[in-house]
Structure formats: structure tokens, C-alpha cells
C-alpha positions in Angstrom: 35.2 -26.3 -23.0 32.1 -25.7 -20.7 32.2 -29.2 -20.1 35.6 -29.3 -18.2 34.8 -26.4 -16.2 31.5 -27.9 -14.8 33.5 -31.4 -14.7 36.1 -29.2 -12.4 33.5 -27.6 -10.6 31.9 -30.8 -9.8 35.3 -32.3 -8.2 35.7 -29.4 -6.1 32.0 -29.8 -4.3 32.6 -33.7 -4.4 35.9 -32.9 -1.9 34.4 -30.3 -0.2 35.7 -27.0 -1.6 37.6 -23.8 0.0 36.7 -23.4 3.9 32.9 -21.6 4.1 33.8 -18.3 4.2 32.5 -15.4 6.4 29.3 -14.3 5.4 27.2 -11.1 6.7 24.5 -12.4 9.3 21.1 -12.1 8.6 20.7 -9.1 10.8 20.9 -8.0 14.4 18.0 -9.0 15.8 18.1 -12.4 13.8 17.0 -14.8 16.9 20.1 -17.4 16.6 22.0 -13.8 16.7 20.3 -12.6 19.6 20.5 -16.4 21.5 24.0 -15.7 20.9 24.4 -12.2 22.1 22.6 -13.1 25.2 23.6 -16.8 26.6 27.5 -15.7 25.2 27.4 -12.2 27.5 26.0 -14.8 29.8 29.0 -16.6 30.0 31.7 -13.1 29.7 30.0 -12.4 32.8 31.2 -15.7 34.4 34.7 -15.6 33.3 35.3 -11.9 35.0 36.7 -12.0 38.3 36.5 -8.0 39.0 34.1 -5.5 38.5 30.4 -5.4 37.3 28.0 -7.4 35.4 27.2 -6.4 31.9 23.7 -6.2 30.5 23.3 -6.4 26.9 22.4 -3.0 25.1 22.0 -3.9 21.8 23.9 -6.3 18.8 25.7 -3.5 16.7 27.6 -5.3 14.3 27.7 -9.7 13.2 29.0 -12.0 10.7 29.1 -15.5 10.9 31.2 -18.5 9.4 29.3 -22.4 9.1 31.2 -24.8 10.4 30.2 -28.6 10.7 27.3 -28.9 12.9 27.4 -25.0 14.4 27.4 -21.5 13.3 30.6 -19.5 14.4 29.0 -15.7 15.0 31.5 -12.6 15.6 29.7 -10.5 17.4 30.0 -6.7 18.2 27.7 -6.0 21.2 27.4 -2.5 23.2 27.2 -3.1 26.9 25.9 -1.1 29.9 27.5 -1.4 33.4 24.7 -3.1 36.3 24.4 -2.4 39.9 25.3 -6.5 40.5 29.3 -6.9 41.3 30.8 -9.9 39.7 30.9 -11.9 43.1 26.8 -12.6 43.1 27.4 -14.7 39.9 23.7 -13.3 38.9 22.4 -13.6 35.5 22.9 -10.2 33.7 19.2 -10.1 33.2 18.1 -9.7 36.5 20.4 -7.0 37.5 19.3 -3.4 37.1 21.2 -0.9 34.9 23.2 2.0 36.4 21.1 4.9 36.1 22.1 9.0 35.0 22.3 8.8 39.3 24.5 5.9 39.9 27.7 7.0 37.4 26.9 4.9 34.3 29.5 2.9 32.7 29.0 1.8 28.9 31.1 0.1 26.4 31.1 -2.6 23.6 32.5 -6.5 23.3 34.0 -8.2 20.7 33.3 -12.0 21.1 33.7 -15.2 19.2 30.6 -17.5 19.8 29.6 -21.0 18.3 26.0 -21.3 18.6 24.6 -25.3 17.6 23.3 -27.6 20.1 24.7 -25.0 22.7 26.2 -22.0 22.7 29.8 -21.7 23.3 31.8 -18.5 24.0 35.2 -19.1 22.3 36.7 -15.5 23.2 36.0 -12.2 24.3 37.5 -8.4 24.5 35.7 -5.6 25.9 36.2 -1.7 26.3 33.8 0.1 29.3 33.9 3.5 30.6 32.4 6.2 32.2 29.8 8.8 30.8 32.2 11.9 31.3 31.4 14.1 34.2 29.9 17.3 32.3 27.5 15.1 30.1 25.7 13.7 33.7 25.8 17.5 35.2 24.2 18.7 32.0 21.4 16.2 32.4 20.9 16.1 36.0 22.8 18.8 38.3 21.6 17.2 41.6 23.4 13.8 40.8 26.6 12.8 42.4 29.6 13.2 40.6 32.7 10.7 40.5 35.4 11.0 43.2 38.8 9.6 43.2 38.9 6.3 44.4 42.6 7.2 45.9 41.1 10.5 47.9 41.8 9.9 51.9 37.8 10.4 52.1 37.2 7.4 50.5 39.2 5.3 52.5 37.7 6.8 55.4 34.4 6.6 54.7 34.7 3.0 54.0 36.3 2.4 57.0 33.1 4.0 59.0 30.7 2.0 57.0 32.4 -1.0 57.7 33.0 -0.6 61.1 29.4 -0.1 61.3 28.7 -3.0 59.3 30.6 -5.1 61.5 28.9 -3.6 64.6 25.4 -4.7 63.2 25.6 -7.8 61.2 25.5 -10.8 63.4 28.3 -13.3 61.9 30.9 -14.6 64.3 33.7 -13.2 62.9 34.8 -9.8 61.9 35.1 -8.6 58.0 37.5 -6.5 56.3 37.9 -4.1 52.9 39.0 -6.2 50.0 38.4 -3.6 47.3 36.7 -0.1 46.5 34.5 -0.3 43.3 33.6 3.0 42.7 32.8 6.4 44.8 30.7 9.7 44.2 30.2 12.7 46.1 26.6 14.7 46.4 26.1 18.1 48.5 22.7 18.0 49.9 20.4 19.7 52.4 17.8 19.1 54.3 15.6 20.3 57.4 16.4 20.6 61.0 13.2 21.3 63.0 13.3 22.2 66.7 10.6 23.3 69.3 10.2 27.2 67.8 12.2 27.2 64.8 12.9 25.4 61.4 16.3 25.6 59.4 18.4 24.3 56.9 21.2 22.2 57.0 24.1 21.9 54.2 27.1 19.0 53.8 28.9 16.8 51.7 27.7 13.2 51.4 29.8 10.6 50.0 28.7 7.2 48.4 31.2 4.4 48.2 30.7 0.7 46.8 33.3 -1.8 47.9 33.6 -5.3 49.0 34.7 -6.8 51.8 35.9 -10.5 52.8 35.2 -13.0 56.2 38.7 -12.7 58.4 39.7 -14.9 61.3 39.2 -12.9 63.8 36.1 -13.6 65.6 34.1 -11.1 67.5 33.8 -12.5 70.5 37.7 -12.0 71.0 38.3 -8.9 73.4 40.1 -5.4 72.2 40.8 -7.0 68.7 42.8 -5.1 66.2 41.2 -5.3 62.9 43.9 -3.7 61.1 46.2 -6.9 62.6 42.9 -10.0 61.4 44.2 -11.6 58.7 41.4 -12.9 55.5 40.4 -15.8 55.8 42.1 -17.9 53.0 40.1 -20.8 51.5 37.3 -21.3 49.4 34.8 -21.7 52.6 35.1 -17.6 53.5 32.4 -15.6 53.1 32.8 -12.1 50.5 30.1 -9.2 50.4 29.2 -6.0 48.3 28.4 -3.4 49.9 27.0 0.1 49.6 27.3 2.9 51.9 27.4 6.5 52.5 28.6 8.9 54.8 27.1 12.1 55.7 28.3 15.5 57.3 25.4 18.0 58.5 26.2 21.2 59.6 23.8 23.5 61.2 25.7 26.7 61.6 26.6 26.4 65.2 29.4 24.1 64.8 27.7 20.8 65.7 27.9 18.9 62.8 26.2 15.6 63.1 27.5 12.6 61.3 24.9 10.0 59.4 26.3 6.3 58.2 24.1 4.1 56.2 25.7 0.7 54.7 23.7 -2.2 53.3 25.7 -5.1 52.1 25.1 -8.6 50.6 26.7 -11.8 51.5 27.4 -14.4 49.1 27.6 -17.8 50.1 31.5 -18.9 49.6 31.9 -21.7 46.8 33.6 -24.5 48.8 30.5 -24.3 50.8 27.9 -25.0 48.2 30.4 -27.3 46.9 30.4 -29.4 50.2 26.5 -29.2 49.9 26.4 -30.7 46.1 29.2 -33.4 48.0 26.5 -34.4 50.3 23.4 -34.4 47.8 25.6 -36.3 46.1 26.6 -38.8 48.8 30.3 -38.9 48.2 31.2 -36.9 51.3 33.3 -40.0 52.3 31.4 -40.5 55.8 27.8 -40.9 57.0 25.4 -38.9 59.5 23.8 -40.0 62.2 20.9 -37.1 62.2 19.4 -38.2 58.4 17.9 -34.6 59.2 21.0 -32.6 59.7 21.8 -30.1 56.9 24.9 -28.2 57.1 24.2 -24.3 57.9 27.5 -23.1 57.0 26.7 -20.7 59.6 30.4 -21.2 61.1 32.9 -19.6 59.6 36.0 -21.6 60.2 37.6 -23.7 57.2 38.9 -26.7 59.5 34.7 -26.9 60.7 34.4 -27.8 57.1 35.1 -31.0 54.9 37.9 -31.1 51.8 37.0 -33.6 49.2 39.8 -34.5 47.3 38.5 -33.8 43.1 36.7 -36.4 41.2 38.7 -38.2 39.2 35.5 -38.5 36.6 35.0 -35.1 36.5 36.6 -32.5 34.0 38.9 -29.6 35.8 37.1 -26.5 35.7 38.2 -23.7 33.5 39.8 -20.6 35.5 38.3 -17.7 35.3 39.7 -15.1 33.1 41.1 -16.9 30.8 39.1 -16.3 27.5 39.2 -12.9 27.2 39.8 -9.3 28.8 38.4 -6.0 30.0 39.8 -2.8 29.6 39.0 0.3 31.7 39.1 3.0 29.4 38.9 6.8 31.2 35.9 8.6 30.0 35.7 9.9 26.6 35.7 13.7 25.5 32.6 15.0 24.6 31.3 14.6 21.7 32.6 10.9 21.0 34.4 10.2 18.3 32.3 9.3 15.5 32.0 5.4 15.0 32.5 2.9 11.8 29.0 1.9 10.6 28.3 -1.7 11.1 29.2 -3.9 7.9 26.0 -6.3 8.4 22.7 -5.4 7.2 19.6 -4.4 9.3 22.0 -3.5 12.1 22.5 -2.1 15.1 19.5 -3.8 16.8 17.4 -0.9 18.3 18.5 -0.4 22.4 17.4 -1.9 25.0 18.0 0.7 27.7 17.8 4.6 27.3 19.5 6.5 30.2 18.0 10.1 28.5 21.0 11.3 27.7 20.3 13.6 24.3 23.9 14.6 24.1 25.6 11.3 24.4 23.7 8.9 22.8 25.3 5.2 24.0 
């Protein structure tokens, strides 16, 4: 009898069995685990096309599957909102956290990620929000507080720190709003000093983070309407993020004097650095005369630039967006809702970031 049910037993290795099942990991800091977590957030942050870069918090929950020649890791990963919109392409690790002052946005991801000679990212959800309201005024009372993104101010005060943006940045052509990322609002004070006397002055100041995109309009073109400039529409025009605020000091007398501070950053527009690798590569199609002469991309116009028709060698590239999701969730209510343990041992992994916030732990 025990002799036919090793001889069965046998038979079943000797074809290979039932499919590997799933298996708890070895923990959340195992480093295969943590090579995961971090090149596979890597690549979530490629595939968005809106919003922020994540930054990996922590590993809260894995278990994994072998397959032939790679390990297939489910991984549950909490996530922290960074000051680095989507369009610099910059590796989550050298973007800096939103702090308690900047309106923190926190969440988790669910992703499927095959980890053996590379890591792979096979799919991908994730759930952000914000830290509610009361929970940042509890911990810091002087820190601005969210604002609608749909109240007129906004849209004012990103008009005004655009027009000055375009007033001082010395590109040919003229930029326009694309999209408002997020806005706060902060009353502050401060000192107005004057031959005999000292006072203080009160307002609102608002903070607004938005991007903006190249137009064809250029500005050496008189009385143009910006409203009426068109975006530019190809893969050679220029985007930005930009930060701004807008600042309204009263001093009691009815003079109320108006500050605007903007600082943006310009990305360089993908067909462009693609028309660069084109030349490195030498498959531009025609040759230069000036062996020297490196293209600028200081222009702005697409025509000034050269379409190469695709490689017939090389693979289409995957659009973005298509392995997985994002959902904006509105803040929670306070406290959370507890959450389900993780089913792996020797998890969560202990946090990377703490943003000093007793009463909501995240």
C-alpha cells in the first residue's frame, strides 16, 4: 500500500505537479522584496501621466508565486505624495516628500511584480489622498490649508503668476495653463517699517501648483491675446511645473500692496531628446556640415525640427497608463478606519518617512 502511494507521488514530481502555489514572502524587508518594491514603484511612476511622483513608505503586506526563472511578488506598498509632478520623469528617490506644510497626500498600491534577471511591473492599482484638514491644523496651525481648486481665486492667481512668468522667462514664445495641481491658502503678517514708525500688516496669501505648456504665439508678436494662442501640438513643445503665490497686504489705510512670486521648471519636450538620440545615433537621414553643431532646441517651432519616421527594428513603446490606475480618494474621517493586518510574516517594514503626525499615523 505505501508503495503505490510513493510510486504515485513520484509520477506527479516526474510531470511536474499542481502550479507552485502562493506562498507567504519571507518578510518585508526581505531584499529581493524590497528590489521589488522600489525598481516596480519605479516603473508606476513612469506609466502615470497626471499628478505626482510616489515615494515608497514602507512594504506592508507580500506573497509571492515561483514561476520558471522569476519570482512573481504581490506586493501591498504604502505611498507618500512628492513635491516632483509626473512630467520631470525623476526617479522617486530623489524627490522630496510633501511635508505637514505642503498638504501631504498618502496612500497604498497593489502591484503585480516579476523580479529575475529584471524586474518587471505586470500591474498596478493605487488609492492616495489627503491628510484631512483638522489633523494638519492640530499639528501645525500656521500651515496652509487646502482650497478648492474650482474657487475664482485660484484661477486668478494663476493667471498673475503666469503672466509674470511669461514677462520674465526669456523663451521666444508665450506659455499657457494646462492644469492646476493643487492650491492652499495661508493668512500671514508681517512688518511695514517707515521713517518714524513700525506696524503690522495682515492678508491672505495663496499658493497654487499648476503646469503650463509652450503655445505658438511668440512674444515678439505685438498686442497678442493670450487667451486666443493656441498650444503648441507636437512632441517638440516645451511643458513646465510651476509654483507660485499671490499675496494681499493691507496696512490699514487702504493701500494694499500686491506680492507675486512664481518659480517654474521646464522640461525638455521628448521629440527633442529623441531627435538628439537620432543624431548620436547617426540615422537623422542627412549630414552636417559644422561636425561641431549641436542642436540647442532653443527654438520652439515644430517645422524647425526633424520627424524621423520609427525604426522598423525597434519595438513600439508601451503607452502610458496602460498597466494600471490611480484613484483620488477625498480625505478620510478622522480617526481612519482600522486596517486588515498584513497576512505575511515580519511585516509592515518599519517607515521610511515620519511627517510627526501622533494622531494619524500613515
Amino acid at each position: 500500500m505505501w508503495v503505490c502511494v510513493w510510486l504515485v507521488a513520484l509520477c506527479v514530481c516526474w510531470h511536474g505537479g499542481s502550479p507552485t502555489p502562493v506562498t507567504p514572502a519571507v518578510g518585508c524587508q526581505g531584499p529581493e522584496v524590497l528590489r521589488a518594491a522600489e525598481e516596480g514603484l519605479d516603473q508606476i511612476n513612469s506609466d502615470l501621466t497626471e499628478g505626482f511622483i510616489l515615494s515608497l513608505n514602507r512594504v506592508y503586506d507580500v506573497s509571492q508565486q515561483t514561476g520558471e526563472g522569476a519570482v512573481l511578488f504581490n506586493l501591498t506598498i504604502d505611498v507618500l505624495e512628492t513635491k516632483c509632478h509626473v512630467i520631470s520623469r525623476k526617479p522617486w528617490k530623489k524627490c522630496e516628500v510633501k511635508d505637514v506644510d505642503d498638504v501631504p497626500v498618502y496612500g497604498h498600491c497593489v502591484a503585480f511584480i516579476s523580479v529575475g534577471k529584471s524586474v518587471e511591473l505586470r500591474s498596478y492599482k493605487c488609492a492616495i489622498q489627503q491628510v484631512p484638514a483638522t489633523v494638519i491644523v492640530d499639528t501645525c496651525p500656521d500651515c496652509p490649508t487646502v482650497v478648492q481648486l474650482d474657487d475664482p481665486i485660484i484661477a486668478e492667481t494663476a493667471n498673475l503668476i503666469l503672466q509674470k512668468y511669461n514677462r520674465m522667462n526669456r523663451l521666444p514664445n508665450y506659455f499657457t495653463l494646462l492644469n492646476v495641481t493643487g492650491a492652499s491658502m495661508q493668512y500671514i503678517s508681517s512688518s511695514k517699517y517707515t521713517a518714524s514708525s513700525s506696524q503690522w500688516v495682515v492678508g491672505p496669501a495663496y499658493f497654487v501648483e499648476f503646469t503650463i505648456r509652450e503655445t505658438v504665439c511668440a512674444k515678439d508678436t505685438p498686442d497678442v491675446d493670450l487667451t486666443q494662442c493656441k498650444m503648441m501640438d507636437c512632441e517638440f513643445a516645451h511643458k513646465a511645473f510651476c509654483t507660485g503665490s499671490h499675496t494681499t497686504l493691507d496696512d490699514g489705510t487702504f493701500q494694499t500692496k500686491l506680492y507675486i512670486e512664481v518659480k517654474c521648471e521646464i522640461f525638455e519636450p521628448e521629440g527633442a531628446k529623441a531627435e538628439e538620440e537620432a543624431h548620436v545615433r547617426g540615422d537623422s537621414g542627412h549630414q552636417s556640415e559644422d561636425e561641431d553643431h549641436k542642436h540647442a532646441h532653443t527654438h520652439l517651432h515644430p517645422y524647425e525640427h526633424h520627424h524621423h519616421p520609427p525604426n522598423s527594428n525597434q519595438a513600439s513603446p508601451r503607452l502610458k497608463g496602460s498597466l494600471g490606475i490611480v484613484v483620488v480618494l477625498p480625505p478620510p474621517r478622522v480617526p481612519p478606519p482600522p486596517r486588515a493586518s498584513p497576512a505575511a510574516s515580519n511585516c509592515p517594514a518599519k517607515r521610511k518617512t515620519n511627517l510627526g503626525l501622533d494622531r494619524f499615523p500613515i
